[in-house]
C-alpha positions in Angstrom: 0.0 0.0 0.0 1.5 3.0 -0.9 1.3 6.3 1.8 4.7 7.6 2.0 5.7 9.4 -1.6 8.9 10.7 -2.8 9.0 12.6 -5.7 13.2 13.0 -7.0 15.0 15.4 -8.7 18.3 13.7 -9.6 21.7 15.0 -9.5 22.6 16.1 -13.0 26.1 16.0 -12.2 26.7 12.8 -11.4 29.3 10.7 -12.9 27.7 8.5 -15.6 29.8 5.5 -13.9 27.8 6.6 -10.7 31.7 6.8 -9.2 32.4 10.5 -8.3 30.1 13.6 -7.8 31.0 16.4 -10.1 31.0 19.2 -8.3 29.6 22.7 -9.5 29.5 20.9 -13.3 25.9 22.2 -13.7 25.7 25.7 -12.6 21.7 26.2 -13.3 18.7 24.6 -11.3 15.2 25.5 -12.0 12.2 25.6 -9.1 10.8 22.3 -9.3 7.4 23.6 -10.3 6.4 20.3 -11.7 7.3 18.0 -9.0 5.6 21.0 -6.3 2.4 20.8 -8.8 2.0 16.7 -8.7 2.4 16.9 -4.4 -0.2 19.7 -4.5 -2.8 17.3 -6.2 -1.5 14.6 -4.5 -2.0 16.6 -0.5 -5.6 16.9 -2.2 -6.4 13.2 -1.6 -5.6 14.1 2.2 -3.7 10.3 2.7 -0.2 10.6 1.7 2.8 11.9 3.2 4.6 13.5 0.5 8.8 14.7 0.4 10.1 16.5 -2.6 13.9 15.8 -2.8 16.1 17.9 -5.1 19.5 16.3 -5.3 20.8 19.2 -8.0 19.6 21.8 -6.2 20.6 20.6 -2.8 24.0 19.4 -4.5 23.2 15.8 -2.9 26.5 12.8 -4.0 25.2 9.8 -4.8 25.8 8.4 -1.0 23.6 11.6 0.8 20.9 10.6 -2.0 21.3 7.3 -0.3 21.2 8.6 2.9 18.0 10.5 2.2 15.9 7.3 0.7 16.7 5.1 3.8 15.7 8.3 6.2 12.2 8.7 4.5 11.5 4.9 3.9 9.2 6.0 0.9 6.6 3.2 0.0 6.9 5.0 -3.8 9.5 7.1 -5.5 8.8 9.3 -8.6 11.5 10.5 -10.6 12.0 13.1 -13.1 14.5 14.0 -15.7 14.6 17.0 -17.9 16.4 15.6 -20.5 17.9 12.6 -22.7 21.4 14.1 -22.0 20.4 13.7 -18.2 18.9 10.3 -18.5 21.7 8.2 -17.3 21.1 10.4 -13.4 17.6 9.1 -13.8 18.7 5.6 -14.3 21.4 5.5 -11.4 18.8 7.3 -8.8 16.5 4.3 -9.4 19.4 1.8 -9.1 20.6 3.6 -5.5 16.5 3.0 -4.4 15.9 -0.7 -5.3 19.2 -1.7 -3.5 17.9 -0.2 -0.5 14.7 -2.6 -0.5 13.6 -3.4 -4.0 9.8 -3.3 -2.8 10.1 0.6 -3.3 8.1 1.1 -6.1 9.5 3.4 -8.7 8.5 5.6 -11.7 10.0 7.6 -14.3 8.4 10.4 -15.3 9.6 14.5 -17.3 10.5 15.1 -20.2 12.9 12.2 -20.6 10.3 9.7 -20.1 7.9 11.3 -22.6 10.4 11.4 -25.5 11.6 7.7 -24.4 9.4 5.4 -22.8 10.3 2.1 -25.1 13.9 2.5 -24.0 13.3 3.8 -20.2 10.8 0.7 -19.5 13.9 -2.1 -20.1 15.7 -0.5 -17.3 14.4 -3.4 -14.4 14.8 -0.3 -12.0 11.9 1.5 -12.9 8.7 -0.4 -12.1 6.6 2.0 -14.4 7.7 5.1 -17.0 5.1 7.6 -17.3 4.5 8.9 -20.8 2.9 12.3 -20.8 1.4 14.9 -18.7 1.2 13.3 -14.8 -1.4 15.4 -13.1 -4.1 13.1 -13.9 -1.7 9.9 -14.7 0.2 9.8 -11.3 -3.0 10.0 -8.8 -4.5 7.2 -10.9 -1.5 4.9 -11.1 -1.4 5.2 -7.4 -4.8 4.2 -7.3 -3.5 1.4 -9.5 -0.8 0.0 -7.5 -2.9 0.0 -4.4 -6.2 -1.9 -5.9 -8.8 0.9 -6.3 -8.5 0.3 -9.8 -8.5 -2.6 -12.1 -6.1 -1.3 -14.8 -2.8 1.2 -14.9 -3.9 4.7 -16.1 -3.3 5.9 -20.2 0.3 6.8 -20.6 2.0 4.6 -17.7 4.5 1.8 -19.2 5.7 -1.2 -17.8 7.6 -4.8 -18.2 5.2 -7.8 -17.8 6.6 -11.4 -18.0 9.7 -9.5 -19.8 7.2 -8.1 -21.9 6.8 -4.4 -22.6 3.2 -3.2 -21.9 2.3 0.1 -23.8 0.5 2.9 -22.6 0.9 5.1 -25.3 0.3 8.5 -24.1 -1.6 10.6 -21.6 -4.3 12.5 -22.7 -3.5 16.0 -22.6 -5.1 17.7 -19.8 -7.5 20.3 -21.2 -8.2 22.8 -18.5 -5.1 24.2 -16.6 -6.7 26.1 -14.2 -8.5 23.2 -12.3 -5.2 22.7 -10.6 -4.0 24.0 -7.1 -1.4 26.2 -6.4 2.4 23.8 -6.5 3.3 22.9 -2.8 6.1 25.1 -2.7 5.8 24.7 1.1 7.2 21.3 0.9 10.7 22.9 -0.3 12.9 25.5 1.0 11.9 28.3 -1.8 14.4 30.6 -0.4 17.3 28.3 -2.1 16.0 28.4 -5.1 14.1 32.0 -5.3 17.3 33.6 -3.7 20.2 32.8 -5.5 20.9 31.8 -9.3 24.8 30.2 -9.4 24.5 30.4 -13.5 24.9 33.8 -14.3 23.2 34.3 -17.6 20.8 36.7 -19.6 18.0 34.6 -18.8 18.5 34.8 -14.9 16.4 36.2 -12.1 16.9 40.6 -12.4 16.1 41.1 -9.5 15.6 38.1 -6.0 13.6 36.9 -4.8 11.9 35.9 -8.2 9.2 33.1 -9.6 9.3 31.0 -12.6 6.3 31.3 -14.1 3.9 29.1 -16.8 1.4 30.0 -18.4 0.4 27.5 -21.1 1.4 24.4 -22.4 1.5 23.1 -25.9 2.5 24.6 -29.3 0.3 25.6 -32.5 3.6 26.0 -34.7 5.7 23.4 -35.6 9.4 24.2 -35.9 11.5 21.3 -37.2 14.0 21.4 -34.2 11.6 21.5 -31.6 10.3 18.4 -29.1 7.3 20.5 -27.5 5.0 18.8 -29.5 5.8 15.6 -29.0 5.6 16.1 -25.4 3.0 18.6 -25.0 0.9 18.4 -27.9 0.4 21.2 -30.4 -3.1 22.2 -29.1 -2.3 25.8 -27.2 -3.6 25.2 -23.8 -3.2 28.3 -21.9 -3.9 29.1 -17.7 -6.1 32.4 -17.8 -5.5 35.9 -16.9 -7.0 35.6 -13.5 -5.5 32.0 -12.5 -2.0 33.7 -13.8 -2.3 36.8 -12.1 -4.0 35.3 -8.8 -0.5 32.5 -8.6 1.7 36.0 -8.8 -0.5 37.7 -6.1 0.3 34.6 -4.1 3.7 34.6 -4.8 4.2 38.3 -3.8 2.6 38.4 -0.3 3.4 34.7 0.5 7.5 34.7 -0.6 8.2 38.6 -1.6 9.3 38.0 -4.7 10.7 40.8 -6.8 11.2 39.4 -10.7 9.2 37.1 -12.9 10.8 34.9 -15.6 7.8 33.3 -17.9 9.3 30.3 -19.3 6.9 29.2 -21.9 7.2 30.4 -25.7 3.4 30.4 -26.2 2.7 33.6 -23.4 1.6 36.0 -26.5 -0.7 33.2 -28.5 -3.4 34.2 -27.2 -3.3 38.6 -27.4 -6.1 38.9 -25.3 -5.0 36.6 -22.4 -1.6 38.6 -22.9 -2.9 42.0 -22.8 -4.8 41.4 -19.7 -1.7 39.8 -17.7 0.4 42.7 -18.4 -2.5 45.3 -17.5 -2.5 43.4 -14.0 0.9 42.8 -13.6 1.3 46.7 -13.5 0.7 47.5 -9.6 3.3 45.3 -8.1 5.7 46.9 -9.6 7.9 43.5 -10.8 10.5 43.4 -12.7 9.9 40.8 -15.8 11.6 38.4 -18.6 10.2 37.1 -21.6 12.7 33.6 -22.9 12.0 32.1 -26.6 9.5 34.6 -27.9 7.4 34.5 -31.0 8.6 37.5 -32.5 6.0 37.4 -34.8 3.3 38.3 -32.5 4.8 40.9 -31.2 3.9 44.6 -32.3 4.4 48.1 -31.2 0.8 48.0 -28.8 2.3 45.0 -26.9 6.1 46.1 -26.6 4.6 49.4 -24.7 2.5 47.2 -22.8 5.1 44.9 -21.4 7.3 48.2 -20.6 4.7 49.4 -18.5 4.5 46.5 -16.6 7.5 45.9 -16.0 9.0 44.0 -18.5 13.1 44.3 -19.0 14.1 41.6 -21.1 12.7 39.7 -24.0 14.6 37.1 -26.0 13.1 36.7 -29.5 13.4 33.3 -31.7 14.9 34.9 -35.0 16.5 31.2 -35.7 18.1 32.0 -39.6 19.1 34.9 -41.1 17.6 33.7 -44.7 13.6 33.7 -45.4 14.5 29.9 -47.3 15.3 28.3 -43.8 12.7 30.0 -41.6 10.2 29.0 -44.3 10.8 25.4 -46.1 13.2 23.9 -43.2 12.1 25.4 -39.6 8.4 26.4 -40.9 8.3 29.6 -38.6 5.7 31.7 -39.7 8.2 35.1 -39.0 9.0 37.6 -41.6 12.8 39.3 -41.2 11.9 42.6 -41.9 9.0 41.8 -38.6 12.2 40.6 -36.3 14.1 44.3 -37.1 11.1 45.9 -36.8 10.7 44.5 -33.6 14.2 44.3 -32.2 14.2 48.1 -33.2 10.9 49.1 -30.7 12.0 47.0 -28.2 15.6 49.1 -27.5 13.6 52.3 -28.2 11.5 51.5 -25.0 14.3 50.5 -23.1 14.0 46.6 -23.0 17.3 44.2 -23.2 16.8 42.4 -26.5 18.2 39.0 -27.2 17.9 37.2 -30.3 18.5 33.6 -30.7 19.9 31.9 -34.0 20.4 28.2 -35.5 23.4 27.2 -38.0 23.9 23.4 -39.1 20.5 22.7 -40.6 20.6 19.7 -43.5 20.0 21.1 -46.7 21.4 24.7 -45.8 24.8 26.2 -47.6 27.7 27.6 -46.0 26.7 30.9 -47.9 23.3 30.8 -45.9 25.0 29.9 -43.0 27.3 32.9 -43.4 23.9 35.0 -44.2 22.6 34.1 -40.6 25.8 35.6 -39.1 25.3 38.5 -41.1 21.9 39.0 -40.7 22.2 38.5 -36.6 25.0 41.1 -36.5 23.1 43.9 -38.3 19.8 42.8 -36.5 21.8 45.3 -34.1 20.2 43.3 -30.8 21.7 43.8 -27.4 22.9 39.9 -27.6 22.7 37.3 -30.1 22.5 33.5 -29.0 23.8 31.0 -31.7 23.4 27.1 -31.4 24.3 24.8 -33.5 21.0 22.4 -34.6 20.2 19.7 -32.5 18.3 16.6 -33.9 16.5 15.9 -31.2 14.6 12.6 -31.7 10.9 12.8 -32.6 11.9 16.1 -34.4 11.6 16.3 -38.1 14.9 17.8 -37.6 15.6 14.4 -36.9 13.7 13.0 -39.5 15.5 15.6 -42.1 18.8 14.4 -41.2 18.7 10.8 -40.7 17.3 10.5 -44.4 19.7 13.1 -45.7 22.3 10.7 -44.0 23.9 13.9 -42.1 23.5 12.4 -38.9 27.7 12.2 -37.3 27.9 8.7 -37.0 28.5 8.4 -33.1 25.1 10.2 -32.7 23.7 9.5 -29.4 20.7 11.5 -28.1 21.8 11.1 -24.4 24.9 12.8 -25.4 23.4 15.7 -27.0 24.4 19.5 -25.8 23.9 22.4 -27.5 27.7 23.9 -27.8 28.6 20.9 -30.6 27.0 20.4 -33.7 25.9 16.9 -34.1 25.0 17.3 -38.2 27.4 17.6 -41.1 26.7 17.5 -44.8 29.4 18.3 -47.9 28.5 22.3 -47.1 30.2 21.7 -43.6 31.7 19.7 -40.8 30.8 19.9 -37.1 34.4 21.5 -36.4 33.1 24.2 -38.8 29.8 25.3 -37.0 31.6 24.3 -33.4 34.4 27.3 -34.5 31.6 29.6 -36.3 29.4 29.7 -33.6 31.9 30.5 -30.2 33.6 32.7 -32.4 31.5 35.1 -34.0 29.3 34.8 -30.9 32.2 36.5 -29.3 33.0 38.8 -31.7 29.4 40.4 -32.5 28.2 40.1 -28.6 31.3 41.8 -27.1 32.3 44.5 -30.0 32.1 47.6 -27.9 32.8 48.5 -24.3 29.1 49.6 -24.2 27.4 46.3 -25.1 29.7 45.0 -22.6 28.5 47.1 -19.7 25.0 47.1 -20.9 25.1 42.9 -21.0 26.7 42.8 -17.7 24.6 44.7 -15.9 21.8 42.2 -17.2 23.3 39.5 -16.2 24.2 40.7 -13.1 28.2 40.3 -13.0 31.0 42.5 -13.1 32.7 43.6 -16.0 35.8 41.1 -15.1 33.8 38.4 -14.6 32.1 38.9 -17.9 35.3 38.5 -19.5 36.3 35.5 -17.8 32.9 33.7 -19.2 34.1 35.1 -22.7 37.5 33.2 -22.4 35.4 30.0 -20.5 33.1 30.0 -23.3 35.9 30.0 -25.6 38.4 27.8 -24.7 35.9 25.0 -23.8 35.4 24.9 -27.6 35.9 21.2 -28.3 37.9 21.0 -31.4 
């Protein structure tokens, strides 16, 4: 009978080996929204006792993970994992609980599990790998596993006489706002709302600060992107009120000063948008915007957001050359619109980022030299550049398998985004791997006042700027 829940964050730097604990590896943690979201529909059953453990955030070895498992003597333990590159810390957390008592029931769930369940559910150390979204799918396999219901929920995949049992996928949950508040109060918020060890354009401006969502899914379909695959490409966005009420919370309950929305979809809908920056006015918060839709942005909104706060916005440009955004990405964004908009957002004062992809199949070094090009007269306070990343499930993917401009080694839980992992007769990965760090460096860095003006966003010195320059450069794998 499960009562006692543990719901894991695993150490992302771990060894692979499961050895050593690599210390400070991983700058960046996020609040574990998710995780807090699940225990707050789970308290709603009023029978479990629930722990949230954070081993990256907590900087947990292996052994204190241990440690923590025997403490709590969970009946069940949930883990999550962002990403394939991650997956092996996923893999080793569930190893470390069944070789405490292998009667602890354990499932993989995130992003990981979504994109990968047939491979996940051969691993003898997960019990079940959840396949989708788990506010619904984790009450009800619960239910399962104690007898209150006959069959596993949609979505939930397990080994049966060495047999893999499919749950296909969880259907997408279609009203947000029916969910509570996360359970932040199960974690020490302060760690997380307080401090930020990465320092990077797309940190907290001012602490304590909130990581917000307001939607999930995606109507567009860039090639390079997973979002569909593991949220569907229905928009499904929390309203206005439900938005705004979470920040009201957040402000008396924790004080927080800054707001980073971490979705791409917060403008879909102009209405909802419109009406969360009108009541995001009186509280005075400072705001970012990561991976906009340029597209939908115009010179009503941009005043908007200033108004209410809003100090950064990174915009998805992605190429340089109409023929890429249109018959490889499919993004539905003019070039002239992204200057346009670029242009009104340093007018009102807003830190502008603009994010690019080189290494596409099909595209030509000359187009690949147009995207530089284009991103260093785009005259943005910072351009991002990343190499293309075939995720699988992507018809990025797709694209280069067929084209055969996969590298040959390619291994999805190896991925990262500073190496290029496609090459064709137009290029090699060495090329885009040089290109990118490079003429990153050269356009982001070109005068001492974008230096000042990007340090003082990020919230570092002008020396330590500099040293992340000659980090970022001289961890160029050649």
């Amino acid at each position: 009978m499960v009562s006692k829940i543990v719901l894991v964050i695993p150490n992302y730097n771990w060894d692979k080996d499961g050895n050593d604990y690599q210390e400070k590896n991983i700058l960046w943690h996020f609040i574990p929204y998710n995780l807090c979201l699940l225990a707050a529909v789970l308290e709603q059953e009023h029978r479990y006792e629930i722990k949230v453990i954070d081993a990256l955030a907590e900087g947990l070895s292996t052994e204190e993970f241990e440690n923590r498992i025997r403490k709590e003597e969970p009946d069940f333990v949930g883990i999550s994992v962002l990403m394939d590159f991650y997956s092996y810390t996923g893999h080793l957390a569930a190893k470390i609980v069944k070789s405490i008592n292998s009667q602890i029931i354990t499932a993989l769930g995130g992003v990981h599990a979504t994109a990968n369940p047939e491979s996940n559910v051969q691993d003898t150390n997960y019990d079940y790998v959840m396949c989708g979204e788990g506010e619904e799918m984790l009450p009800q396999l619960i239910h399962f596993i104690n007898g209150e219901r006959k069959e596993p929920p949609k979505g939930v995949w397990y080994l049966q006489n060495n047999e893999i049992v499919q749950g296909g996928s969880a259907d997408l949950i279609t009203n947000l706002d029916d969910y509570p508040l996360p359970a932040y109060h199960l974690i020490d918020y302060s760690q997380y709302a307080m401090r930020a060890e990465r320092k990077s354009l797309d940190g907290p401006f001012a602490y304590p600060y909130a990581r917000i969502l307001t939607s999930r899914g995606c109507p567009y379909h860039c090639c390079f992107c997973q979002v569909d695959k593991i949220a569907g490409r229905t928009f499904r966005p929390r309203s206005a009120e439900k938005i705004l009420s979470e920040i009201d919370w957040l402000v008396r309950t924790y004080g927080i000063k800054s707001i980073i929305f971490d979705d791409d979809n917060l403008l879909t809908d102009r209405k909802r948008a419109i009406e969360i920056f009108k009541g995001l006015k009186p509280y005075k918060i400072s705001w970012k915007m990561i991976a906009t839709a340029a597209f939908l942005l115009d010179d009503e909104l941009i005043e908007l957001m200033k108004k209410s706060g809003c100090v950064y916005v990174d915009i998805a440009v992605e190429s340089g050359t109409e023929r890429i955004l249109h018959d490889i990405i499919q993004k539905p964004l003019k070039l002239e619109k992204a200057v346009a908009v670029t242009r009104k957002l340093k007018e009102e004062g807003v830190y502008v980022a603009a994010n690019f992809i080189i290494g596409f199949p099909g595209e030509t070094w000359e187009e690949i030299r147009q995207t530089i090009k284009f991103a260093e007269d785009l005259d943005a306070d910072y351009i991002k550049l990343f190499n293309a990343v075939p995720l699988p499930g992507t018809r990025l993917y797709k694209m280069a398998k067929e084209q055969g401009a996969l590298v040959k080694d390619f291994n999805a839980e190896n991925v990262n985004w500073r190496n290029g992992f496609i090459e064709t007769d137009e290029f090699t990965t060495k090329d885009t791997r040089i290109l990118r760090a490079y003429e990153w460096d050269r356009i982001n860095f070109s005068t001492p006042e974008k230096r000042k003006r990007t340090a003082d966003m990020m919230g570092v010195t002008l020396e330590e700027l500099e040293e992340i320059r000659r980090r970022t450069r001289r961890t160029l794998e050649l």
